[in-house]
MARGU-344419 format. One line per 2 residues: number of its first residue (from 0); their letters; for each residue x, y, z of N, C-alpha, C, O. Coordinates in steps of 0.2 Angstrom, whole numbers. Each point is the difference from the previous one (the first is absolute). Last residue first. Example, Ala and Ser with C-alpha at 12.3 -4.5 7.8 and 13.67 -1.06 7.14 Angstrom:
# residues 2
1	SA	64:-11:35:4:6:1:-4:5:3:3:6:1 ~ -1:-34:-1:-4:6:0:4:6:0:5:-1:3
***
This chain:
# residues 89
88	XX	63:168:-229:0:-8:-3:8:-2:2:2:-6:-1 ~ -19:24:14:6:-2:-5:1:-5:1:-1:-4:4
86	XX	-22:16:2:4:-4:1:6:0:-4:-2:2:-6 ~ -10:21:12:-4:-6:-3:6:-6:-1:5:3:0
84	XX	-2:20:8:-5:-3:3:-4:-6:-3:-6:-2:1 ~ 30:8:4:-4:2:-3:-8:-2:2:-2:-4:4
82	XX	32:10:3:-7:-2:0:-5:1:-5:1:5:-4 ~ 23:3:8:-1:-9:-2:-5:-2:1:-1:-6:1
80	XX	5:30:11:3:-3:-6:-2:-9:-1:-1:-3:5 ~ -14:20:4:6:-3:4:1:-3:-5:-5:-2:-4
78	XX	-12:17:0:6:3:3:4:-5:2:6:1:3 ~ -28:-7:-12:6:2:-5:6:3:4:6:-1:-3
76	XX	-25:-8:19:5:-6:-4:7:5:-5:6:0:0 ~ -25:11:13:6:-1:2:4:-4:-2:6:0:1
74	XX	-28:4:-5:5:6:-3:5:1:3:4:5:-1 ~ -22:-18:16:-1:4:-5:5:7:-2:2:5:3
72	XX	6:-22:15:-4:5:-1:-1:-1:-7:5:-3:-4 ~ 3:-19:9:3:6:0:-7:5:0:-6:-1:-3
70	XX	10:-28:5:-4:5:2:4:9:0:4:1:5 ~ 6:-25:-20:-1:4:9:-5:5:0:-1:4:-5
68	XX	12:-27:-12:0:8:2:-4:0:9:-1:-4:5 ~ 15:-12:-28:-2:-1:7:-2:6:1:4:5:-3
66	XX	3:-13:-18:-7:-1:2:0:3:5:-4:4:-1 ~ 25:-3:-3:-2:6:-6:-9:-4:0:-4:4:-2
64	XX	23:-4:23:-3:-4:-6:-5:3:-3:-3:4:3 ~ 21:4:15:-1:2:-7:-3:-4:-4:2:0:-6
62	XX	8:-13:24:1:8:1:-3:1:-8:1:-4:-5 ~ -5:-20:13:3:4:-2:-1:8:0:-5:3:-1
60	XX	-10:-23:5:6:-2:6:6:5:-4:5:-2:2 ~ -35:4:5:7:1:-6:7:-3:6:2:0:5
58	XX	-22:-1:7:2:-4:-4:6:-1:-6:4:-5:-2 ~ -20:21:15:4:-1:6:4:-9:-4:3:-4:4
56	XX	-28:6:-10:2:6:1:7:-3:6:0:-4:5 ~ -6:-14:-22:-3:6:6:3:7:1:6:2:-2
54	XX	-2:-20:-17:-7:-2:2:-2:5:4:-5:3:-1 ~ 24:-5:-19:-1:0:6:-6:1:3:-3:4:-4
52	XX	12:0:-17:4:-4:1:-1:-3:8:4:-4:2 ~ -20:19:-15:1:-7:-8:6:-4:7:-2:-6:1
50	XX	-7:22:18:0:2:-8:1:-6:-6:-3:-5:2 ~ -7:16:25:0:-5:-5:3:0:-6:-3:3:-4
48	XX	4:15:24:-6:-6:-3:4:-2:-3:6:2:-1 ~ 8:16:11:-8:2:4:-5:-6:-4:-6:1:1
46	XX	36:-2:5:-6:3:-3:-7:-1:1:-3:-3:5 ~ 27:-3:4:-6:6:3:-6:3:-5:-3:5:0
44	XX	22:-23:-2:-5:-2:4:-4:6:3:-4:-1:5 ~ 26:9:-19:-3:-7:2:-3:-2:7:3:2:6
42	XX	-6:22:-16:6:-3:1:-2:-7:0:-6:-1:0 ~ -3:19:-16:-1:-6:3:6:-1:3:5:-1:-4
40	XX	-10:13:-16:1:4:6:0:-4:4:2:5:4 ~ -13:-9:-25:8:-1:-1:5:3:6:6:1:-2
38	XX	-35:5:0:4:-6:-1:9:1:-3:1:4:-4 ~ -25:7:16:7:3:-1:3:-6:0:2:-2:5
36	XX	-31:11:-4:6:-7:0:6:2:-3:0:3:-6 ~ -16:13:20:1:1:-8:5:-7:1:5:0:4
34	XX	-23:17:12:5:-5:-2:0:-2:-8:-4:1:-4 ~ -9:14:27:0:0:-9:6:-3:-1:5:4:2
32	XX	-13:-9:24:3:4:-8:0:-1:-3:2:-5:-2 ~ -5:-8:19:-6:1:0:1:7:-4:-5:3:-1
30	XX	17:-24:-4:0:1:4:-6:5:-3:-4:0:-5 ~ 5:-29:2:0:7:-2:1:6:4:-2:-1:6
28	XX	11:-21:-1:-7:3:0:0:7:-3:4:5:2 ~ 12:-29:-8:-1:4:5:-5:6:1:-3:1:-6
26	XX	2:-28:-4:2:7:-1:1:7:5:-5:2:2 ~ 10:-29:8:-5:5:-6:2:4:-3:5:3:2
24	XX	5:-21:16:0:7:-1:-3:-1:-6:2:-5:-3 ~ 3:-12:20:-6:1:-4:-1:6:-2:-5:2:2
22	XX	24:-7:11:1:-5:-7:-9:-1:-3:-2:-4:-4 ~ 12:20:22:-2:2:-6:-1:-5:-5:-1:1:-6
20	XX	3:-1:32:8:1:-5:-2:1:-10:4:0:-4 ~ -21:-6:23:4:8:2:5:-1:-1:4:2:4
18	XX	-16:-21:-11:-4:8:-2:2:4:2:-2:5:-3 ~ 15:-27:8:-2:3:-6:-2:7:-3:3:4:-3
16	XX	-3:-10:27:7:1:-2:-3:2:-7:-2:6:0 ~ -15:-17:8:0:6:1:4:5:-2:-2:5:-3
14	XX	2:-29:-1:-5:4:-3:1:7:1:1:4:-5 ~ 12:-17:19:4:0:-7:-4:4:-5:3:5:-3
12	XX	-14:-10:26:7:4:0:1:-1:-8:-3:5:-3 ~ -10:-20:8:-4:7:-4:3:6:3:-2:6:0
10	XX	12:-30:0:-3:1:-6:-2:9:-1:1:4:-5 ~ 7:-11:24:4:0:-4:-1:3:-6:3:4:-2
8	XX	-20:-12:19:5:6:2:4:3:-5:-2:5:-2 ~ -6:-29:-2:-5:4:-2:1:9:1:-2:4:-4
6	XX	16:-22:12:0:0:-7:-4:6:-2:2:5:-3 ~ -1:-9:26:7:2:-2:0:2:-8:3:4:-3
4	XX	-22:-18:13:1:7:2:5:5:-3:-2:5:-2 ~ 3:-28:-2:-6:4:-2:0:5:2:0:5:-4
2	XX	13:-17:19:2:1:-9:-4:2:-5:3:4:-4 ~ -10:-9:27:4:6:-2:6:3:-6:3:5:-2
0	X	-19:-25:5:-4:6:0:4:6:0:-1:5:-3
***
């Protein structure tokens, strides 16, 4: 009985661990600003969803992925260099 115990403990320690270490991360949530998607800006694993190379938000594994982007103000993507606002091939 007390090995069942111990297992079952375990088990939904590990669950919990999981979901507050982000291994169920999604897309990231919109913010509550006029925003504009800013791709090729991206450090690795800080990007804001999903793209052709990767499933979640906080996923890219490379600086500067030409899919990967970020939540930026509105009208702020053109001023930073190497960005754009539509995906690079």
């Amino acid at each position: 009985m007390n090995a069942t115990r111990l297992l079952i403990g375990s088990a939904v320690a590990a669950v919990a661990a999981m979901t507050t270490s982000g291994a169920f991360a999604g897309p990231a949530a919109k913010p509550d600003f006029s925003f504009e998607k800013c791709f090729g800006v991206v450090k690795a694993g800080l990007n804001d969803c999903q793209t052709a190379t990767h499933s979640c938000a906080g996923t890219s594994t490379a600086d500067n992925q030409g899919d990967s982007w970020i939540y930026v103000p509105a009208g702020t993507c053109g001023k930073i260099a190497g960005s754009s606002t539509a995906p690079k091939a």
